[in-house]
N, C-alpha and C positions, 0 to 999 in steps of 0.2 A: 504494500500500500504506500504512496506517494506521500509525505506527508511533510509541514511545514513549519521553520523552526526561528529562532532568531539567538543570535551568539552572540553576548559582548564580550571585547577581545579586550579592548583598555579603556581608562576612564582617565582626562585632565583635568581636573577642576567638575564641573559639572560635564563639559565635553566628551562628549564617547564615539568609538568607532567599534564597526564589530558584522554582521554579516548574517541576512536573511537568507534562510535556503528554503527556494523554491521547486519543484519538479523541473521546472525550464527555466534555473540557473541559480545564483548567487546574487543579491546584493547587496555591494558591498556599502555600510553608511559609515559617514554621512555621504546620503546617494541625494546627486539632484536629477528629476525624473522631467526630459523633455515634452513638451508638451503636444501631442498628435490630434490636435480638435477632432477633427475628420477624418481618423484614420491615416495620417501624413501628417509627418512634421513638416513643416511648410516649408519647400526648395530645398530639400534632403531627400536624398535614396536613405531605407534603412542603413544598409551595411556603412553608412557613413555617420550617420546616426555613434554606430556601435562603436566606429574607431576615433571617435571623441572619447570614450571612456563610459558611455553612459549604459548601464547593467539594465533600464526598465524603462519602460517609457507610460503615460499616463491618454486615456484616453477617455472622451467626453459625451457620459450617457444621454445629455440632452440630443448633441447634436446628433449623434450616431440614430437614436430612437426615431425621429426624424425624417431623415435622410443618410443613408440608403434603408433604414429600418433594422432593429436588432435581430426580426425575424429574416429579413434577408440575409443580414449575416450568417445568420446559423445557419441557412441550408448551403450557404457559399462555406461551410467550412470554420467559422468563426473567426473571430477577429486579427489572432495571429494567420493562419491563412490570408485572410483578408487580405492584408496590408502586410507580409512578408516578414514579419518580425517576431521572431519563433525563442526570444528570451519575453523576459516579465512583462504583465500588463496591469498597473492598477488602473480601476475605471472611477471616475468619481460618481455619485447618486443622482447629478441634475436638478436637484435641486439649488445651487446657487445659481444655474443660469436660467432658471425656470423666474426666478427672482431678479436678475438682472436683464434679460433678455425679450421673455416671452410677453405677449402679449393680452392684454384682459385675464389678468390672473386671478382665483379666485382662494384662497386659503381657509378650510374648513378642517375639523379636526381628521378627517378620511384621508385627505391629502391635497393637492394643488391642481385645478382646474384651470387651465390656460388654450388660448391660441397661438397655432406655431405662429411665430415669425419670418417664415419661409410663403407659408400658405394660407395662413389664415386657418388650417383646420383644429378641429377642438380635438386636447387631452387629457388624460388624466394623470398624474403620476400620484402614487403612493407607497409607501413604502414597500409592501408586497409586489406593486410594478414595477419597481425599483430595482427589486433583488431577479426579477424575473428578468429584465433588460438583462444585466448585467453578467446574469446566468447566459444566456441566449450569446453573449458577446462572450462569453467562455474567459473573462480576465481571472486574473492567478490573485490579487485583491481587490475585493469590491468593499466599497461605504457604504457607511446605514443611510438610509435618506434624511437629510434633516433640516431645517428651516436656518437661514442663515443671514439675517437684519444686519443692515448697514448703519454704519456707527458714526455720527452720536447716535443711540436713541435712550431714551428716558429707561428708568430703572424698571418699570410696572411692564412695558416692552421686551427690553431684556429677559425678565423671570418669565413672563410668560413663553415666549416664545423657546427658550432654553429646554424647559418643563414640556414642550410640544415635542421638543426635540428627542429628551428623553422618553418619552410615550413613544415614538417614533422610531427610537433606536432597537425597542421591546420586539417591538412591532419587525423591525429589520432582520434583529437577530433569529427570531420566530420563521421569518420566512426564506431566510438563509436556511436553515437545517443543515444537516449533517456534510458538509462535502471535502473529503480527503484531498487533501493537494491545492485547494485555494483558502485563501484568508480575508476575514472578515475584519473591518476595523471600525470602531466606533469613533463619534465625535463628539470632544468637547466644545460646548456655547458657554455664554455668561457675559460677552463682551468684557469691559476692562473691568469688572467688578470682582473680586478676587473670592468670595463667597459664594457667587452662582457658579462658577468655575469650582471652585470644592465641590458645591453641591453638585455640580454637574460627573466630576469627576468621579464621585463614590457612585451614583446612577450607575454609571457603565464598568467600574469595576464590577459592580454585582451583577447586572447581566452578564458581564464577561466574554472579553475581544479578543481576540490573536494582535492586536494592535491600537493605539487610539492618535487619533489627528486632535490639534490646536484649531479647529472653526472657528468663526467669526471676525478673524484678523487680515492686514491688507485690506479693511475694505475702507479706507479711508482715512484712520484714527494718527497716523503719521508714526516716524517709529521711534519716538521720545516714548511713546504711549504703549505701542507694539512691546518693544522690549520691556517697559514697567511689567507689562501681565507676563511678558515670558522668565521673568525673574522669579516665580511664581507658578502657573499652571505648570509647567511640567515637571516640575514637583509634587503634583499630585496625582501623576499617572502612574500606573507599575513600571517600576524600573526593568524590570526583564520582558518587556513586550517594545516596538517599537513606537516613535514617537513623530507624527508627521504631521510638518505644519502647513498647510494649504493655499497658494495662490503665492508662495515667496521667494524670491523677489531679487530684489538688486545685489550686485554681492554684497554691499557693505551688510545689510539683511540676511542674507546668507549665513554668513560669518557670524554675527550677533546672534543668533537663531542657535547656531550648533554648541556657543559658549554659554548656551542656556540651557542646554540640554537636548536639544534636535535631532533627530536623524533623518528625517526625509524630509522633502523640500518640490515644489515645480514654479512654474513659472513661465508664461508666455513672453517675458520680457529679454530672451538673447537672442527669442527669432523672430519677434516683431519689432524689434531695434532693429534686425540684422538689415529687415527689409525695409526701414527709412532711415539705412544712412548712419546708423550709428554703432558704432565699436565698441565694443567693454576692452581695457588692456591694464597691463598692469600698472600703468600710468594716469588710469581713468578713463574717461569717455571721449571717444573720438568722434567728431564729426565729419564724413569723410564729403560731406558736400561742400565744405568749406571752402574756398577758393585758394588756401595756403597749401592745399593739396597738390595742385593740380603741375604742378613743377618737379614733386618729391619723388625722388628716384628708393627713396627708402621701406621698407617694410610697414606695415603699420604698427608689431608687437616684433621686434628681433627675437624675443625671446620664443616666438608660439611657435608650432610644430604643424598651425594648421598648412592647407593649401594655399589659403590667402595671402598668408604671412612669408612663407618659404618661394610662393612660383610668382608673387605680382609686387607691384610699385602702389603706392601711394596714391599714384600718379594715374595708375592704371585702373586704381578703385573708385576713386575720383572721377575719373573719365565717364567710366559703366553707369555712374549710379544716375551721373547727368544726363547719360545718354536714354535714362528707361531700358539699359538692357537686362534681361534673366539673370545673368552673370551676377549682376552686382549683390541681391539678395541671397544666392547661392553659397556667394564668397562670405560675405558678411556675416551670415546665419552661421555658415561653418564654426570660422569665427570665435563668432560667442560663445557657442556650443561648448566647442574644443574650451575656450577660457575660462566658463564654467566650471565643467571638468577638470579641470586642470587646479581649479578652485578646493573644489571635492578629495583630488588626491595630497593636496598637498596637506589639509588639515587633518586628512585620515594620518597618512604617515607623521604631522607633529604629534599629534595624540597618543599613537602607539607609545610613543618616542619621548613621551614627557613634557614637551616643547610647545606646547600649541599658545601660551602666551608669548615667548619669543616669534611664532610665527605669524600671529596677529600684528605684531608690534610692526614688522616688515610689510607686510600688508597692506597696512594702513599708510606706512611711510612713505611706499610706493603712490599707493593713488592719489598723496596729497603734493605730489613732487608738480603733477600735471603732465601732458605731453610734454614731447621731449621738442627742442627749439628749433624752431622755422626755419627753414634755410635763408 
C-alpha cells in the first residue's frame, strides 16, 4: 500500500527543513510549489518546470472544475496525464477564487452558489464537491474547502466565518474518506486575531490532517501584519505534520515565512512578473523594460544557472519584451522560477547546516545593495 509521510530532518530556530514522501516522489521543504492555474505553468514545458528544482506543483480546483471540467479530466486520464507532470500535485479547494473571482456569489451554510466567470453558468461548490473535484483530478494533496475573507474585516466576520470554516473542514474530512497515497490538509482562518487562530487550530487538530495551511493571509493585511500572526499561528499547529502557507509571495515573504516556521509556500508572482517585464535577482527586482537595458551586453543575474541568464544579454531581454515576443515571458518566467528555487535550496541546506540566520543576513544584504551599475 502507497502510503504518505512527512520527515523533519533539522530545525534552526523555528526554521525547518525535512521531506514529504509521496507515491510520485519526495518533497523536499521548504518547497515552493509553482503555480499551474490551468493545468500549465504559464510559458513552461513541464520538464522545465522540474529542472528549476521544483518537487510539486499546485493546481486550481476553481479553474480546472470549469474548464476543461474535472470530469473530463478523469476520463482523459487525470491531471498528471493531463498536463504531463507525473511528480506531486497539491490542488487547492476553490474556494478562495470562488470568493475573489466568481460571479453573483451566494454563501449559505451548504456551500457557495456562484456564476462562472467564463460563462455565466450557475455552480455549486461544497465541500463534498470539493473533495469530489479534486478526487476526479486525482492530486496527491487536496484542501478542505473553506471560506477565506479578505482582510480588514471586523472581528464578529472573522469568528464567524472561521467557525464556517471549521464546520466545513468536518465536512471535508468526512468526504475525503479513506484514500492511501494522497493527503488531506486542513486550514487555519482567524485573520490576525491570535485567539481565532488557536481556536481555529485545536478544530483541526481534533479532526485530524496529514497537514495544515496558514489561510487567510496575502490577502491584503501587508506583511508588518502577515509576519505578526506568523510569529504565532504556526505554533499552534503539530509540529510533525507539514505547515503550508497559501498564496506567498515575494521572496522577502518567503524567507520570513520559513523563519517562522513554514514549509510550503506558492505563489503566482515569478511567473506573472516573469511575463511583464520583471526579474526577481539577487540584487532585487529588475525591470527589464527599462530603457538602461537596452545597450547591456551583461547577464541579468551572473550568478543564475537559468537559460536566461547563461544564453542572452540584457540587451537581448530588453529587446523581446519591447518587441511583444513569446520569448521574453518564456525567458523571464524561467527566470524566476529557477530564482525561487534557488531561494528554496539554499535555506534548506542553511538549516541543515545550522546557518540559516547567517544566510538570511546575506540575503537580505544582497537585495538591498540594488542592481548592479548602469553602464
Amino acid at each position: 500500500m502507497s502510503t504518505t509521510s512527512f520527515t523533519l530532518h533539522a530545525t534552526d530556530g523555528k526554521a525547518r527543513t525535512g521531506v514529504i514522501s509521496t507515491p510520485r516522489g519526495e518533497i523536499r521543504t521548504p518547497a515552493f510549489m509553482p503555480v499551474g492555474t490551468a493545468a500549465t505553468v504559464k510559458a513552461m514545458l513541464p520538464e522545465q518546470v522540474r529542472s528549476t528544482g521544483a518537487d510539486i506543483l499546485l493546481g486550481n480546483t476553481y479553474h480546472l472544475m470549469l474548464r476543461p471540467t474535472a470530469e473530463r479530466i478523469a476520463r482523459l486520464g487525470g491531471l498528471h496525464q493531463f498536463m504531463n507532470w507525473d511528480r506531486p500535485i497539491l490542488t487547492d479547494s476553490g474556494g478562495f477564487q470562488v470568493m475573489s473571482l466568481a460571479d453573483l456569489r451566494k454563501l449559505t451554510e451548504e456551500g457557495v452558489s456562484f456564476r462562472s466567470h467564463i460563462d455565466g453558468s450557475k455552480h455549486m461548490l461544497t465541500p463534498e464537491r470539493s473533495m469530489e473535484i479534486q478526487r476526479l483530478l486525482g492530486s496527491d494533496i487536496v484542501m478542505c474547502f473553506d471560506e477565506c475573507p479578505a482582510l480588514p474585516a471586523d472581528r464578529k466576520r472573522l469568528e464567524e466565518s472561521m467557525r464556517l470554516s471549521m464546520r466545513w473542514a468536518q465536512r471535508s474530512r468526512d468526504a475525503f474518506g479513506d484514500r492511501p497515497g494522497h493527503m488531506l490538509f486542513g486550514i487555519q482562518q482567524g485573520g490576525l486575531e491570535p485567539d481565532l487562530r488557536e481556536e481555529s487550530a485545536k478544530a483541526l487538530t481534533q479532526i485530524g490532517f496529514d497537514g495544515y495551511a496558514v489561510g487567510g493571509l496575502a490577502v491584503g493585511e501587508g506583511q508588518e501584519a502577515m509576519f505578526g500572526c506568523l510569529d504565532h499561528a504556526p505554533d499552534t499547529l503539530p509540529v510533525d505534520k507539514p505547515r503550508y502557507l497559501m498564496g506567498v509571495g515575494k521572496p522577502d515573504d518567503i524567507v520570513g515565512a520559513v523563519k517562522r516556521g513554514i514549509d510550503m509556500m506558492d505563489c503566482v508572482l515569478p511567473t506573472r512578473s516573469g511575463r511583464t517585464g520583471q526579474a526577481f535577482t539577487r540584487r532585487g527586482v529588475v525591470n527589464i523594460k527599462n530603457a538602461r537595458h537596452a545597450d547591456d551586453p551583461r547577464p541579468l543575474d551572473e550568478h543564475c544557472s537559468c537559460p536566461a541568464c547563461t544564453g542572452y544579454s540584457r540587451a537581448y531581454l530588453h529587446h523581446v519584451f519591447r518587441s511583444h515576443e513569446m520569448i521574453s515571458g518564456m525567458l523571464l518566467t524561467w527566470h524566476n522560477l529557477q530564482y525561487f528555487q534557488d531561494i528554496m535550496d539554499g535555506m534548506r541546506g542553511a538549516i541543515a547546516e545550522g546557518r540559516f540566520d547567517a544566510w538570511e543576513a546575506v540575503f537580505h544584504a544582497g537585495r538591498a545593495e540594488g542592481d548592479i551599475e548602469r553602464l
